[in-house]
Structure formats: C-alpha cells, structure tokens
N, C-alpha and C positions, 0 to 999 in steps of 0.2 A: 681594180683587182685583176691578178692574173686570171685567163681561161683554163676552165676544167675540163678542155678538149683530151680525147682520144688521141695518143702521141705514137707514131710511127718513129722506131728506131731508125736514126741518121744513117748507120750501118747495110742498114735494109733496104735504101732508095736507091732507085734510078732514076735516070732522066725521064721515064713512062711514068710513073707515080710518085715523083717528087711533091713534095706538100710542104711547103713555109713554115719553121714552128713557132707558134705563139702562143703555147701553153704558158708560159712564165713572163710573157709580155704586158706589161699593165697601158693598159691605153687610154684609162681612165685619171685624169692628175689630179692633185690634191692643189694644189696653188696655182691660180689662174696664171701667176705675174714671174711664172717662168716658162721657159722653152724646153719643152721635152727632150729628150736627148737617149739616144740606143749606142752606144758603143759598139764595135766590130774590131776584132782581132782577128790580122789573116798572118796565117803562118805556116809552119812543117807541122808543129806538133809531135814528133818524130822521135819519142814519144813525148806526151804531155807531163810540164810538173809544175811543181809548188809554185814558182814563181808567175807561169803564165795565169793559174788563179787569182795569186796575191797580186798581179797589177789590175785586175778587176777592180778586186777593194781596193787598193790604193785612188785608182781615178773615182772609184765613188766617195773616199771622204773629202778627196779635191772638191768635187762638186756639191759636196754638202758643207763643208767649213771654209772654203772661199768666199762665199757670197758672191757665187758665179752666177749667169744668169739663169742658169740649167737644172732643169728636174731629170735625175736618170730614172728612166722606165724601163731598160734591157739592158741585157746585155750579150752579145753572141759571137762563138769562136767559129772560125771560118778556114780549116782546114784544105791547102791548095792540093789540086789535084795530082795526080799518078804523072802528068805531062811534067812535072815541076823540072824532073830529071834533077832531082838536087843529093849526093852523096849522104846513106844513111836513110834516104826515104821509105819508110816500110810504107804498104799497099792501103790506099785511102781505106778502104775497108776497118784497117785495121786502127787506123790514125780514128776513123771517124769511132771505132765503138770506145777505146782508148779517152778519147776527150768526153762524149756521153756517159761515161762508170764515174771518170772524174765531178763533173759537173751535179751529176744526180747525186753522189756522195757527199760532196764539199755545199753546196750552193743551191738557192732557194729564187734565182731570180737570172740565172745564166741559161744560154742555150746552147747546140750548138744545129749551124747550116749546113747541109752535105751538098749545095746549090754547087758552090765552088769543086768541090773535092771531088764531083760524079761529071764533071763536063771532059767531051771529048778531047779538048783542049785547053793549055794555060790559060789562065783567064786573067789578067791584069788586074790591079790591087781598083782602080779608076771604075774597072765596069761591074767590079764586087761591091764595091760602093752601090752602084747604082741601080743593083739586083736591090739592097735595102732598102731601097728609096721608095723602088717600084712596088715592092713590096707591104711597104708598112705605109704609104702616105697617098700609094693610088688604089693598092688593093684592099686597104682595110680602111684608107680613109682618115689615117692620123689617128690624134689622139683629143679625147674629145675631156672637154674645161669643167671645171663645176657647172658652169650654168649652162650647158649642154651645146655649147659652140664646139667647133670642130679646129683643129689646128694642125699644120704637118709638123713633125717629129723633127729634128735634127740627127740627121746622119755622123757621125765622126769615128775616123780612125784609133787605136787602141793600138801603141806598140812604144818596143824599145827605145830606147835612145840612139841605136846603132842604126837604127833606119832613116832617121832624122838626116843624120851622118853621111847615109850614103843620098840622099838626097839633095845635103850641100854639096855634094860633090859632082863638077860639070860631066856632064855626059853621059851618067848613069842615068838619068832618068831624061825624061824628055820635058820641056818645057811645058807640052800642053797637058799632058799627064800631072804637072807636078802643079799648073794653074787648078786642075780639075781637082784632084783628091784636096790640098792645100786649100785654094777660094773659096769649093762650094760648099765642102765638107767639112773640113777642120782636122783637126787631130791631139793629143791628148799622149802625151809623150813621157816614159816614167824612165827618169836617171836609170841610169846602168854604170857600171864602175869601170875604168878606160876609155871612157867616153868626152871628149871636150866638146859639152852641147852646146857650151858659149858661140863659140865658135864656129859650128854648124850653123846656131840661127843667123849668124853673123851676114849670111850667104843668102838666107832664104825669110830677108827683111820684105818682100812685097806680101806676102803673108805672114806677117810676124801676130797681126789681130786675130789670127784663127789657129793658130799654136799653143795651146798650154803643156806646161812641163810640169810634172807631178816630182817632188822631189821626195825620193828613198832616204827614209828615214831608218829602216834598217838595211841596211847594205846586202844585197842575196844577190850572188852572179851565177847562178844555177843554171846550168841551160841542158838542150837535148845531147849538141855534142858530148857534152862533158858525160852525162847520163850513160850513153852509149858505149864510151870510153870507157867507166866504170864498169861495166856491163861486160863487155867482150875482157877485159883485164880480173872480169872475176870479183868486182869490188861489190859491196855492198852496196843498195840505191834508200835502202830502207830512211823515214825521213825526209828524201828532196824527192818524192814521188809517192803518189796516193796511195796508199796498199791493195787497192780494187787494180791497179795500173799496173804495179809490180805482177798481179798472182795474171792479170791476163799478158802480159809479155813471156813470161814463165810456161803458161798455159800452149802459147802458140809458138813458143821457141823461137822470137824474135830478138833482133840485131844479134846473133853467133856468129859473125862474120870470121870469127875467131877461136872458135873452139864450142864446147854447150855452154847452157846458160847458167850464172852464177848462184841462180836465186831459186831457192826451197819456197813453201808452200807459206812461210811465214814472213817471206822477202829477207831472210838471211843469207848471206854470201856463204858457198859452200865450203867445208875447208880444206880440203885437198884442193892445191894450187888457187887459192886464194888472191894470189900479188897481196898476200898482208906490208910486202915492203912500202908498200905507201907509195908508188910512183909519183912525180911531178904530172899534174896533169894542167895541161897548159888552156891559157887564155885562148876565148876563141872568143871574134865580132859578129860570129852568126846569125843572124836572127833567127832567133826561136831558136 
C-alpha cells in the first residue's frame, strides 16, 4: 500500500530540500512471481493533457492483460528542466504545479519528480533514469514480496512512439546512451498516429527484448503544440486538458505569445476574436 507521508508540493522544491515522492508508491507487491516495475515519463509538459495521463493507463492495462512479467507499483512524470531551451517552454515552476493539479485530480497512483525539472542543468533522459533507480532500489531498498524478501524495482521508460523514432535514427542519440536507457532500463512505447514504429524498431533490433509497444486502441494525437496553438488562436482547449490545467494557465496568463488568453473561468473560448473559422492546425512529431 501507498505511504501516507506528508507531501511537499513539486512546485515548491529546490535542489536545498528536494524530497523523492513516494506517497502513491506501493512497495509492497501482491504476487511474488512478478517484477515490480515504476514507469517515468520525461517530457515538456508544456502544458500537460489528456493524452500524457491516458498513456499511463494504457501501459498499465498492457501490463495487466499481456501476461507480462511485470507488476506496476508507480508511476511518475518527470518534467525537463528550464535548460531544455525548447520553443513554448513555460517556467518549470509552472510545468511542475500544471502536471501536480492534473495528477491529484485524474489519478490515484501517479506522481510527479521535480528532480529533473529544478537541476541547474539539462539533465539527460539516461541519468533520469538513473535518479529512479537510486532512488527507489538503493534509498528505499526495492520492493519488498509477500514473504517479506526484498527485490529491486524495474526502472522503465514511458513515452511516445515518436521518440522511439527519433532513436532509430543515426546520430541523434548516442550509442551508449541509447545501450543505457534501451539494455538496462527498457521502455514501454504507446503508438501515436504518423508514426512507422515498424520501422523504427527495425533499427533498434539489439534491444528489441526490452521494448514493448502498447498499441492505441483509441486514436488521440493531442499534444502541447497543438494546445498552445489553440491557445494563442483563441481556440477552445476545454476537453484535451484537465479543467484544474485550463483555470491555472488562465490564472497566470500563460502561452499569450500572441495576444491574451482565450479561456474564461469555465475553460470556454472567449468570443470576441475567437478563430471560430476552425484553422488547420497541423501535425506536429514533438514529443510531448
């Protein structure tokens, strides 16, 4: 069962009193004759929506109707830092309470780390991994069995299909990075639409044992771009985002890059200069 610890808001930390959360972390397993298993999702969040919760649940019914070898005990978003320098990035701050409003509203077993998001610099998807690791399987010791044995946790990656993507692809990533996250780790990859995953793994056969692909059964290509787009165009977001998400984006006049914000107190699109003409709003491979 989860801890009924005392929970410091992600928003709140720094590197001086950062604290691990493992309020919603079960360490305790129900079936000896699987492998624990924590998911980590690193991304923008910029802002967070529907879809990066719903691949949560998706990779958990993976794991529960496969007859995989894996028990999920967590789950936790992992927000990159202010260094990301990536177009659209509002200020971890605000990325971190954004993902926290969602999480506490939606989910009963999700977390999020502000490890990543509060360091002075980019911190590589490889050594975020391996903040988890250190974390959950040397500082708290794993996860302990019915019969009171102790076991380490399994670490795994939690993302798009479009990252997969850019990993078959030479030269973006680095071979020992891509052994490290891929060999040790694993990862847990949910279809996305424009995506030829075939194809990707096609490239990235030395780890093909430690890849699962979760396939989208309902098709949602909702992303932050797209969000933002909406957003600055005056569009309604009501729907592909939490309504706790909507009223604080609203609240702190975030992404106007483009005029004020489109969204009233009930996440309706304002109607003076609305873009009700429906713009094409294009495909984008972003992650997150």
């Amino acid at each position: 069962m989860a801890s009924n610890l005392l929970v410091q808001s992600p928003a709140a930390q720094t590197l001086a009193n950062y604290s691990f959360p493992r309020h919603r972390l079960r360490l305790s397993q129900s079936d000896s004759t699987k492998t624990p298993l924590v998911l980590v999702a690193c991304g923008s969040f910029s802002p967070i929506t529907y879809l990066h919760l719903r691949m949560f649940e998706m990779a958990s019914d993976f794991v529960k109707f496969n007859k995989t070898e894996f028990e999920l005990v967590g789950g936790y978003l992992s927000p990159v830092s202010d260094h990301y320098k990536k177009s659209g990035l509002a200020a971890s701050t605000h990325r971190l309470r954004m993902c926290e409003l969602a999480v506490d509203q939606t989910s009963n077993w999700m977390m999020v780390d502000p490890w990543e998001a509060i360091q002075a610099d980019y911190t590589p998807t490889a050594l975020v991994l391996d903040h988890f690791e250190h974390e959950i399987n040397e500082v708290l010791g794993g996860a302990e069995r019915p019969d009171g044995t102790r076991v380490p946790v399994r670490i795994a990656l939690l993302a798009g299909a479009d990252l997969i993507q850019t990993m078959s692809t030479p030269g973006v990533w680095s071979e020992k990075d891509l052994d490290h996250i891929l060999g040790r780790f694993g990862t847990f990859i949910v279809e996305r639409s424009g995506t030829d995953i075939d194809d990707a793994l096609a490239n990235l056969q030395p780890w093909k044992d430690n890849i699962y692909v979760i396939q989208q059964l309902i098709q949602n290509d909702v992303s932050s771009t797209k969000i933002r787009l909406f957003l600055r165009r005056e569009m309604s977001v009501q729907y592909l985002i939490p309504p706790v998400v909507i009223e604080y984006i609203e609240e702190n006049g975030l992404y106007e890059e483009e005029g004020t914000s489109s969204i009233d107190k009930k996440g309706k699109a304002k109607a003076s200069g609305s873009g009700r003409a429906s713009p094409v709003i294009e495909s984008s491979s972003s992650k997150w």
